[in-house]
MMTF fields as JSON, N, C-alpha, C and O atoms, coordinates in Angstrom:
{
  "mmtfVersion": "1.0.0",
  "mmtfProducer": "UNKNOWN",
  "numBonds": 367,
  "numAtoms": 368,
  "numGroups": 92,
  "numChains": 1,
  "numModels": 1,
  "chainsPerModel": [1],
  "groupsPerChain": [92],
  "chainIdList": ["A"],
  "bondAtomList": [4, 2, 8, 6, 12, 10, 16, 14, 20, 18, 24, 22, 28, 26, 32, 30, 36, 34, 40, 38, 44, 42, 48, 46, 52, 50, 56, 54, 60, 58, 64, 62, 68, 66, 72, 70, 76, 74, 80, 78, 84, 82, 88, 86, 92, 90, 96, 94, 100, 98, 104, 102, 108, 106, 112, 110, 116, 114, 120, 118, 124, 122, 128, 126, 132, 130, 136, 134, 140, 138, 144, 142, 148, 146, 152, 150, 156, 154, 160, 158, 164, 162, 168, 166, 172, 170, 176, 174, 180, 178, 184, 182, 188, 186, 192, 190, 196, 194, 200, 198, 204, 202, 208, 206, 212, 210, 216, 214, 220, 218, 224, 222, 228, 226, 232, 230, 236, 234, 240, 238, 244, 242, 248, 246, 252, 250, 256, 254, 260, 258, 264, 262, 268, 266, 272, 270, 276, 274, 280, 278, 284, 282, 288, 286, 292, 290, 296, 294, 300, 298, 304, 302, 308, 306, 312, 310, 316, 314, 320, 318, 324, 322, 328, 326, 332, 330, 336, 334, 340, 338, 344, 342, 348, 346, 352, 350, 356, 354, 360, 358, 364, 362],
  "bondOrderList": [1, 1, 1, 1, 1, 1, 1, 1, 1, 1, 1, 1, 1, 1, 1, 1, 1, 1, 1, 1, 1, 1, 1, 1, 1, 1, 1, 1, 1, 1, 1, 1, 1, 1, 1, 1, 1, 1, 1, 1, 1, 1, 1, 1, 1, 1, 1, 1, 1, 1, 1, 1, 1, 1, 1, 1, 1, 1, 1, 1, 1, 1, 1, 1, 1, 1, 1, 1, 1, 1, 1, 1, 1, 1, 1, 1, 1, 1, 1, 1, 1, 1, 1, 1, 1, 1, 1, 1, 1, 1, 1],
  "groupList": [{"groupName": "UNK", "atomNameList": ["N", "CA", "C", "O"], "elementList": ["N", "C", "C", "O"], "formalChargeList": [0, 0, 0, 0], "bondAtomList": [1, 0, 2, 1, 3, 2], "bondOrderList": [1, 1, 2], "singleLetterCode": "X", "chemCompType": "L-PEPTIDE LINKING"}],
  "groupTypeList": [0, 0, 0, 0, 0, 0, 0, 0, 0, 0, 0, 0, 0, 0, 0, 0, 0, 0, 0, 0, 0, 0, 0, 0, 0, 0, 0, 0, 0, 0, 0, 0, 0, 0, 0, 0, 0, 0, 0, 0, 0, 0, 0, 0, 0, 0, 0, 0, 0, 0, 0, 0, 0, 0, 0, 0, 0, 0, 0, 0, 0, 0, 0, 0, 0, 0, 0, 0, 0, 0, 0, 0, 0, 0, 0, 0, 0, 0, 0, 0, 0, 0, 0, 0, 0, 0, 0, 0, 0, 0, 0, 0],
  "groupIdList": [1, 2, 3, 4, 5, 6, 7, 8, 9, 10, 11, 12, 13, 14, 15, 16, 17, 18, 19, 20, 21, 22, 23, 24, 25, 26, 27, 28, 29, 30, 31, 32, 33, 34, 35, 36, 37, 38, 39, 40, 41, 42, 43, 44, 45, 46, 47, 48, 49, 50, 51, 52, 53, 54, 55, 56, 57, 58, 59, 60, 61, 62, 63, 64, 65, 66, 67, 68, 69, 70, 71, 72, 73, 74, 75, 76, 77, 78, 79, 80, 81, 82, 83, 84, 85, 86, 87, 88, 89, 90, 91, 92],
  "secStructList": [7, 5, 7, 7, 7, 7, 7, 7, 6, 6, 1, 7, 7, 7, 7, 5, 7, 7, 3, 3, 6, 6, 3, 3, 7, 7, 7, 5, 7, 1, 7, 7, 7, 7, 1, 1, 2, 2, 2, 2, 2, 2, 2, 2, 2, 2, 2, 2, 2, 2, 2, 2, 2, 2, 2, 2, 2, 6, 1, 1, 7, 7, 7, 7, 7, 1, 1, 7, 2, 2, 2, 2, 2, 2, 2, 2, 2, 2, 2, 2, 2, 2, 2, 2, 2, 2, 2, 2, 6, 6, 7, 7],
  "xCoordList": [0.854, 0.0, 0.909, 1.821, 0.616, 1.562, 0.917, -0.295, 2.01, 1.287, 0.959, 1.136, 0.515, 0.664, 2.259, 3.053, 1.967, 3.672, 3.333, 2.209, 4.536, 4.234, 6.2, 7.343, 5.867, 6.325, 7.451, 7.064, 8.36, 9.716, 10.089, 9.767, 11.009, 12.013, 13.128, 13.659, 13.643, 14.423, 13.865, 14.435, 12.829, 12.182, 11.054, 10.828, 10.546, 9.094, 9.393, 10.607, 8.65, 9.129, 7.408, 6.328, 7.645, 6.451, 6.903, 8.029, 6.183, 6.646, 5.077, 3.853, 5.95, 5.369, 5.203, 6.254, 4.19, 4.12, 3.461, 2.472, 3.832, 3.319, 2.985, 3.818, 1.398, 1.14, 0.348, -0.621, 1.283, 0.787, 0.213, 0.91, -0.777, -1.341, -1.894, -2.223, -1.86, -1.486, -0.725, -0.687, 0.246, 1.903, 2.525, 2.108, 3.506, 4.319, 5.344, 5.989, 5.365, 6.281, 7.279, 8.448, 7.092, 7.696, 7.527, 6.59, 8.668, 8.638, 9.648, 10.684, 9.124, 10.158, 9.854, 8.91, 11.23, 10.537, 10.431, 11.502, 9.381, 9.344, 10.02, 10.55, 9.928, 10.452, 11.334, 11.18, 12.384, 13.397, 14.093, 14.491, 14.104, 15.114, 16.613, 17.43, 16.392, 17.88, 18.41, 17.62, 19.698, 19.967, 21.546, 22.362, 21.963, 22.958, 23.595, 23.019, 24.923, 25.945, 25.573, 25.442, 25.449, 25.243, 23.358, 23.061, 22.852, 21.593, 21.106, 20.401, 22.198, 22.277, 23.135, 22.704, 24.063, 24.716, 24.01, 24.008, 23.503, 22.578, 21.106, 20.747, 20.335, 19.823, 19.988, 18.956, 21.044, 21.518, 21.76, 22.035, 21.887, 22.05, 20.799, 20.593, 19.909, 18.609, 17.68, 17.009, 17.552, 16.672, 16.011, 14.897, 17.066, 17.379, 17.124, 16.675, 17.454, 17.081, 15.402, 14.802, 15.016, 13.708, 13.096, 11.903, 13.246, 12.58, 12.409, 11.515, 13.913, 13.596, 12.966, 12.234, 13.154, 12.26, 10.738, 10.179, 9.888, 8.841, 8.099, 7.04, 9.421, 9.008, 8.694, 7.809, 9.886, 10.372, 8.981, 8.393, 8.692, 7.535, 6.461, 5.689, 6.193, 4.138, 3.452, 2.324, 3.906, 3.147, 3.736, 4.744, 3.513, 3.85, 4.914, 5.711, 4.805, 5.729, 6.991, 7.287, 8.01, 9.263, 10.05, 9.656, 11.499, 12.229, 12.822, 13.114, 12.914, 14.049, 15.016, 15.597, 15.805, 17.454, 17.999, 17.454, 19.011, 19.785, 20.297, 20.829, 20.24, 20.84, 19.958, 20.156, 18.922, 17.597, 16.263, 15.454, 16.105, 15.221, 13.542, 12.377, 13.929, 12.782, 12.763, 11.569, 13.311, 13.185, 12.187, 11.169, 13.203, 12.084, 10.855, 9.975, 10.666, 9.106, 8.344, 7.457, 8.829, 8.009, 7.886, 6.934, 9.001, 8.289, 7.284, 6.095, 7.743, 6.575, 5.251, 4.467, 4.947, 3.358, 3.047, 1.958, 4.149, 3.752, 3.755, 2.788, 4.112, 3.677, 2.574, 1.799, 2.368, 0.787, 0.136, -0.994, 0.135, -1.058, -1.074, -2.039, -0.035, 0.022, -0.71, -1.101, -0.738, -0.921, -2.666, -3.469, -3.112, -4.177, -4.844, -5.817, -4.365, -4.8, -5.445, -6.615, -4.226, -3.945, -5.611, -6.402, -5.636, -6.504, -7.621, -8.143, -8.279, -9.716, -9.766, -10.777, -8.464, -9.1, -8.74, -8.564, -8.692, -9.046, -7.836, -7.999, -6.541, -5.306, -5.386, -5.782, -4.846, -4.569, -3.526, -3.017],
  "yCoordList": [-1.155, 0.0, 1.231, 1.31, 2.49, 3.28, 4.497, 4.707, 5.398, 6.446, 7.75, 7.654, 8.793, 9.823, 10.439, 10.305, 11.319, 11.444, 12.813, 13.314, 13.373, 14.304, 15.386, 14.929, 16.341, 17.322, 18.059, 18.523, 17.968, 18.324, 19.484, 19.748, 20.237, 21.613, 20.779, 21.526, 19.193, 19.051, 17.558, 16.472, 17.802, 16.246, 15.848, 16.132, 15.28, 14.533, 13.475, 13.297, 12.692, 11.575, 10.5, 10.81, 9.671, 8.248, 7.215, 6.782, 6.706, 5.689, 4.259, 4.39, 3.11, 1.421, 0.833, 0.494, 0.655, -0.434, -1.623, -1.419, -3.067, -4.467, -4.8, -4.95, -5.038, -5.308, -6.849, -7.25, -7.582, -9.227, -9.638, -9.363, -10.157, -9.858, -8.932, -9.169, -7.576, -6.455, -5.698, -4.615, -6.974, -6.017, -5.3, -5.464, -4.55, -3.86, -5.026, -5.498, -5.29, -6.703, -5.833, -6.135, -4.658, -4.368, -3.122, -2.855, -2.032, -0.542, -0.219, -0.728, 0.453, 1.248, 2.433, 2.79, 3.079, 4.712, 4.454, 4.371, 4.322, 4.646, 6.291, 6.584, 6.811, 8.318, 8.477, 7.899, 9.617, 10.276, 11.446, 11.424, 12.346, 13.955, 13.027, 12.408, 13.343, 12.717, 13.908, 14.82, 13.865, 14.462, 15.259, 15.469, 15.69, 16.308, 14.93, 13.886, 15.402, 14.302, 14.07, 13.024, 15.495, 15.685, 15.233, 14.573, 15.488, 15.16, 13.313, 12.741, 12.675, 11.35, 10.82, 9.733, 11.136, 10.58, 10.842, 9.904, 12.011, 11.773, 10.863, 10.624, 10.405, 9.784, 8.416, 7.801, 7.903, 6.699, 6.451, 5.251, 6.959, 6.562, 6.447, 5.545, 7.591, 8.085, 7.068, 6.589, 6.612, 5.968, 4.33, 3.878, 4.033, 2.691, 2.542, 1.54, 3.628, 3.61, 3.457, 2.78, 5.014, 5.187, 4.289, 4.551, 3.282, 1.75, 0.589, -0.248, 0.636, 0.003, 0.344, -0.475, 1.569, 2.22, 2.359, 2.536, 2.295, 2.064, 0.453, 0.166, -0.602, -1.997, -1.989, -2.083, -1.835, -2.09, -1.098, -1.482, 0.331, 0.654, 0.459, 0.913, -0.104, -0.679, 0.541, 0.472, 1.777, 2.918, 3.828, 3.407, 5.046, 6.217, 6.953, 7.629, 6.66, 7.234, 6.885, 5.979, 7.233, 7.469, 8.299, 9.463, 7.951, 9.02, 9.699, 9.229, 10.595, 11.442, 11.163, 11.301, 10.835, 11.177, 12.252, 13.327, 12.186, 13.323, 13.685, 12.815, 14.857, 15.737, 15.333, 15.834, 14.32, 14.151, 14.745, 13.894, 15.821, 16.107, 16.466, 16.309, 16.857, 16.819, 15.779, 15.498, 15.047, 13.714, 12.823, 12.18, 13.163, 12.298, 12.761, 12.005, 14.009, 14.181, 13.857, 13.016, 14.628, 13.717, 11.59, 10.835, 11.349, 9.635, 9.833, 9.715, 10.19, 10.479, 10.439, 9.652, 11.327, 11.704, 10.747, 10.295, 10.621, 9.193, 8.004, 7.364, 7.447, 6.347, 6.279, 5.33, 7.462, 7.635, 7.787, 7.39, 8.139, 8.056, 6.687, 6.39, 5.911, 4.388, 3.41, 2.246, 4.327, 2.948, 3.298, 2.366, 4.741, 5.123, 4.412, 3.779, 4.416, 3.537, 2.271, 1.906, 1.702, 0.288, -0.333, -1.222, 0.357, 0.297, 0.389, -0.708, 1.576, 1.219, 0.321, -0.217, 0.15, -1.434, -2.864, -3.939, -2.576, -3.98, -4.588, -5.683, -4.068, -4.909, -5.669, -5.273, -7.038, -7.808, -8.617, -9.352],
  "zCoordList": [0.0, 0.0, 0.0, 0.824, -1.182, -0.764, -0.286, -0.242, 0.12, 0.922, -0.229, -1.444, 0.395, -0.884, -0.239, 0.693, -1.732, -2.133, -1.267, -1.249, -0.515, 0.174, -0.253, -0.241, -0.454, -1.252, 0.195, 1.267, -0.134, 1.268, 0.397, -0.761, 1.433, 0.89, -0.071, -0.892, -0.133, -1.28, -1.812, -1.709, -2.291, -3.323, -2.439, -1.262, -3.109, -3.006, -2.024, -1.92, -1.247, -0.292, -0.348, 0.155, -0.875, -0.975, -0.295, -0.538, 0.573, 1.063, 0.77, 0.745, 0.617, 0.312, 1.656, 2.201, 2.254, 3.163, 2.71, 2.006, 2.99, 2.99, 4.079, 4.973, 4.304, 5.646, 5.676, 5.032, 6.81, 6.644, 8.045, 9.022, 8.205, 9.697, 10.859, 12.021, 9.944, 10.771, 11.288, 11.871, 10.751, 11.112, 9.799, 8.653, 10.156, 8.589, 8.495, 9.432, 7.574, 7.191, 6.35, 6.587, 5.267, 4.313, 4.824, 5.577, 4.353, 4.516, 3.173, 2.745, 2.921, 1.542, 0.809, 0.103, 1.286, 0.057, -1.436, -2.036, -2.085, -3.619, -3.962, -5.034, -3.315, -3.824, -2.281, -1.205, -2.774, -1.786, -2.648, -3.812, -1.805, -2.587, -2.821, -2.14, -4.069, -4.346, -5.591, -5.835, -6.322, -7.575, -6.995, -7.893, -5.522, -6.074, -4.995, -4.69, -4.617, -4.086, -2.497, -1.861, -2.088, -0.682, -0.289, 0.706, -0.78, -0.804, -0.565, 0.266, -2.202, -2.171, -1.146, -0.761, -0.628, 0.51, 2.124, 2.921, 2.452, 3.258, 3.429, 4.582, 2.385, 2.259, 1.689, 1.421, 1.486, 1.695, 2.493, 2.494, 3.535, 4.87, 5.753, 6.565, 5.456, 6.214, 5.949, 6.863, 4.533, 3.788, 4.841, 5.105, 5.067, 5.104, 6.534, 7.088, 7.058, 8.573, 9.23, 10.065, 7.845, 8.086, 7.694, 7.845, 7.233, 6.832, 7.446, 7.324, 8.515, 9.645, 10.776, 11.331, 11.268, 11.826, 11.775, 12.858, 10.518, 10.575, 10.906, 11.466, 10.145, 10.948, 12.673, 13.523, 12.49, 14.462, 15.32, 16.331, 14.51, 15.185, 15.162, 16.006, 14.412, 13.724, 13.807, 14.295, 13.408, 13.412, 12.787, 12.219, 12.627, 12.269, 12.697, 12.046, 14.337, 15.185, 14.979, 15.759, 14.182, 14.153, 14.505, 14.585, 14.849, 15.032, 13.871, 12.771, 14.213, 12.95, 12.61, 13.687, 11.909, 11.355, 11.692, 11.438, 12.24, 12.115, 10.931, 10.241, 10.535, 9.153, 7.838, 6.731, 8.13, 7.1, 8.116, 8.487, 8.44, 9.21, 8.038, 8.403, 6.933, 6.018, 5.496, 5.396, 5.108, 4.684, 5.597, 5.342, 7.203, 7.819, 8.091, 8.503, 7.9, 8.483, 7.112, 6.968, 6.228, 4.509, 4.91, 4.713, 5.378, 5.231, 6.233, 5.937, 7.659, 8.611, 8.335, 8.866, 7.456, 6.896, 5.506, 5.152, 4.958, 3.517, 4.644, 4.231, 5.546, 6.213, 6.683, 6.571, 7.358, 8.09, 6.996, 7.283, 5.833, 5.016, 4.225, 3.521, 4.357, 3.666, 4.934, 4.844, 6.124, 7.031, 7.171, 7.227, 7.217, 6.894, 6.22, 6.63, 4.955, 3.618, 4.094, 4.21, 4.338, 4.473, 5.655, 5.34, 6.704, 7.922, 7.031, 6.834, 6.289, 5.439, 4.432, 3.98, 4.04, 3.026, 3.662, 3.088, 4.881, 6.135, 5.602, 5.064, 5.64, 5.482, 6.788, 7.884, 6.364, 7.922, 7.586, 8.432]
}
């Protein structure tokens, strides 16, 4: 289920959840601000975090990255609107 794409100060941020039982089994950004060096190297790092982070939490509530602070609040709100999603079409 994905979330809507939600629009940051550097790129768009979408995030994919797979939900099996009720739990998040899968987390993944389809979109992330990417394009210059510094941008892509902070979020190669951020990315991957914020993905485990949404497993390990079964919710919305994540922490931030340090030095991806728009990044993380863009997955923040594309998760909550994927898990949104997910809850009215009776994912289980």
């Amino acid at each position: 289920m994905a979330g809507n794409v939600v629009d940051t100060q550097y790129g768009p941020v979408q995030v994919e959840i797979t939900v099996r039982a009720g739990r998040i089994t899968k987390a993944r950004a389809r979109q992330h601000p990417s394009g210059d060096g510094q941008t892509d190297q902070i979020n190669g790092f951020a990315i991957p975090q914020l993905d485990h982070e949404a497993i390990a939490a079964q919710n919305g509530q994540i922490d931030t990255v340090s030095g991806a602070t728009f990044t993380s609040e863009g997955y923040r709100q594309s998760l909550q609107s994927a898990l949104d999603a997910a809850h009215q079409a009776g994912a289980r």
